[in-house]
Structures are given as C-alpha cells and as structure tokens.
PADORO-905091 format. One record per residue (C-alpha): residue in one letter; x, y, z. Coordinates in steps of 0.1 Angstrom, whole numbers, plus 5000, padded with zeros to 4 digits. Layout:
N
AXYZ ...
//
This chain:
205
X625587122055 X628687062028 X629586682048 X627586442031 X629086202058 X627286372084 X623886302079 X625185932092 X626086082121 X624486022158 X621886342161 X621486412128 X617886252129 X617186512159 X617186762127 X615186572104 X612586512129 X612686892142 X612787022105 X609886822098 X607986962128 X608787322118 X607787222086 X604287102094 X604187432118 X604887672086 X601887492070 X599587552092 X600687932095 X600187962055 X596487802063 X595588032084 X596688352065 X595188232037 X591988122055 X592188522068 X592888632037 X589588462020 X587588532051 X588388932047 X586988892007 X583888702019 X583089022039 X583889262014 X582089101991 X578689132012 X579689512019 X580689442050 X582389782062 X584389662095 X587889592082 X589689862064 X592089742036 X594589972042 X594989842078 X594189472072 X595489382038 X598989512049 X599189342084 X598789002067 X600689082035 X603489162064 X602588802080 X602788622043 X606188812043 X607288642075 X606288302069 X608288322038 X611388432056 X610888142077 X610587882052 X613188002033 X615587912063 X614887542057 X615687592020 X619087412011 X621587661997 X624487641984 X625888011998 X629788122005 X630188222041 X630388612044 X630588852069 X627088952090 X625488992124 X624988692139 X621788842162 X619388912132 X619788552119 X618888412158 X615888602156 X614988442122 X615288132139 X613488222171 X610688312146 X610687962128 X610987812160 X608087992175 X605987782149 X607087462161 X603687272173 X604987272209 X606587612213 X603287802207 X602787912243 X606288042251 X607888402251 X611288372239 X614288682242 X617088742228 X619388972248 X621989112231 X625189242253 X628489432238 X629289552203 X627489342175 X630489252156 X630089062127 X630888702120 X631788502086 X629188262080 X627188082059 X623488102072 X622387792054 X625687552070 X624387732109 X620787742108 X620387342119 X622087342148 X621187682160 X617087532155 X618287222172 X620387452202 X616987642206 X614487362206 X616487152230 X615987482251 X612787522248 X612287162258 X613887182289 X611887472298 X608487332292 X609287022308 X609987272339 X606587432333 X608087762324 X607187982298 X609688242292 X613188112278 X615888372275 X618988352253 X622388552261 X624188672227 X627688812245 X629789042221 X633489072224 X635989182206 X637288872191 X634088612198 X630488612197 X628988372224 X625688232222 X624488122255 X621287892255 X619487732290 X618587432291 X620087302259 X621687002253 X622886692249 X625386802224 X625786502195 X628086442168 X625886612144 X625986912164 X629486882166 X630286822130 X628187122119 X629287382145 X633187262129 X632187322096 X631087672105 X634087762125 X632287752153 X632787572192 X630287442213 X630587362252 X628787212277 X628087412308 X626187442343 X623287572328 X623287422291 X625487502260 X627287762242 X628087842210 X630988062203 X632188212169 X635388422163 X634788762151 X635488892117 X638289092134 X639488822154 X639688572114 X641788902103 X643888902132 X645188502123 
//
C-alpha cells in the first residue's frame, strides 16, 4: 500500500497477523516439496523403479512453481496500476489462502458471472485486503462448521463486483486500501462486497 499513514490505522494488524500466518503456511509447503523432492532421489538412488521422472519430477516442479507464485503475492512492489482481469488474481489469492494453517480442510470457488472485463489495478496495492476479505470468509464459515465457501465475481459493463459470505467487519484499513485502489466496499445481508469500475467505465469519465 502507497499510505504510509495507514499502517496506523484500526485493522491494519488483521493484515500483519494474517500475512504472517500465510507466511508460516508457504513454509511449510516449501518443506514438504523439498522433503518430496529428496525423498524421490533417496529412491532413485537405491534403484528403486516405482516413480517415473517424467511423471513425478514435473508434477512437483509445477508445485515449486505455485508456491512461488504465492509468495510472490506478499512481496512489496512498487507496480503502476494497469489494466487486467480481476478473476485470475482472486484465484492467486484463493491459492495463498488455501495455505493458511486453518483453511487446509476447505473447498473454496470462485464463480465467475458476465463478461470478464478488465480493471486498472495495481495487484500489489489489492492483494491485502482481498486476503483479509477471503480469510474473514473463511472464518465465518468454519465457525459454522461448513466446508465449502463460495465467492460470486459479477461482471458488468461498467463494474466488477466481488461478493464474499461471511466477510466482515470492514475496518479502516480496509477502507483506506480499497480507496487507494479505486475500489468500494459495502456491508450487506450476507457479508461484503467489493466493487471496481471497469476499464470502460474509467474511459467513459
């Protein structure tokens, strides 16, 4: 986030404590590929003939590449905003999330409705507040005992809404960033939404 001013504001230790979680999460994913990884030479080395490289190797090479696109998400950038799809970047952070010590036994969608117009953005300014938007989801749907959390991207014309159950409290943190992005957040009946003017809808101002 560009606001130095905001890390002082109410909710912005929500995102250090979640970041560090994710984090500690990431680390434990490198572990284990790397654990894999050595496990798979010990057995070649004795001969053993069960694995076949070209069907292992490339399944965890394609897990290292994961777990890197994940961590970079947490990287501070300094990035202009540009114009992209907000729905690929969700799923980037449904990923990250997914590694979040108390998220490891849920499903989590993302249904996509409409044309996928593009949005200006800065991933590296949206990223905490999404990740705070989907963990305060997934919270409120463990504490319910349920498993499967479901996210609604709607695509209009002129807005992209992002509609998460279960989410909230929104704080000033959230608030701050989701300005700074251009974006809007609201409270409703079943949690909060985030809504972003399309790229045609910035042309048409």
């Amino acid at each position: 986030m560009r606001n130095a001013d905001a890390v002082h504001l109410p909710g912005f230790s929500d995102w250090a404590d979640l970041s560090g979680a994710l984090i500690h999460g990431l680390s434990h994913a490198f572990t284990n590929r790397i654990a894999s990884l050595t496990s798979y030479m010990q057995l070649m080395k004795f001969g053993e003939g069960e694995f076949s490289a070209d069907v292992f190797l490339p399944v965890e090479i394609q897990r290292l590449q994961d777990l890197n696109i994940a961590m970079r998400l947490l990287i501070p950038r300094d990035e202009q905003p540009s114009a992209m799809e907000l729905a690929p970047l969700l799923r980037e952070a449904l990923a990250l999330h997914s590694h979040h010590g108390s998220a490891y036994a849920q499903e989590t969608e993302l249904v996509v409705t409409g044309e996928a117009l593009p949005v200006r953005i800065a991933p590296s300014d949206l990223i905490s507040l999404l990740l705070l938007l989907i963990d305060q989801s997934s919270t409120h749907h463990r504490q319910r005992g349920e498993t499967r959390v479901v996210h609604t991207l709607v695509c209009e014309d002129l807005t992209v809404a992002l509609h998460l159950s279960g989410a909230g409290p929104v704080t000033p943190y959230m608030t701050a960033v989701a300005a700074e992005c251009g974006a809007q957040l609201a409270t409703t009946a079943g949690g909060v939404s985030l809504t972003l003017p399309t790229l045609l809808a910035l042309r048409m101002r």
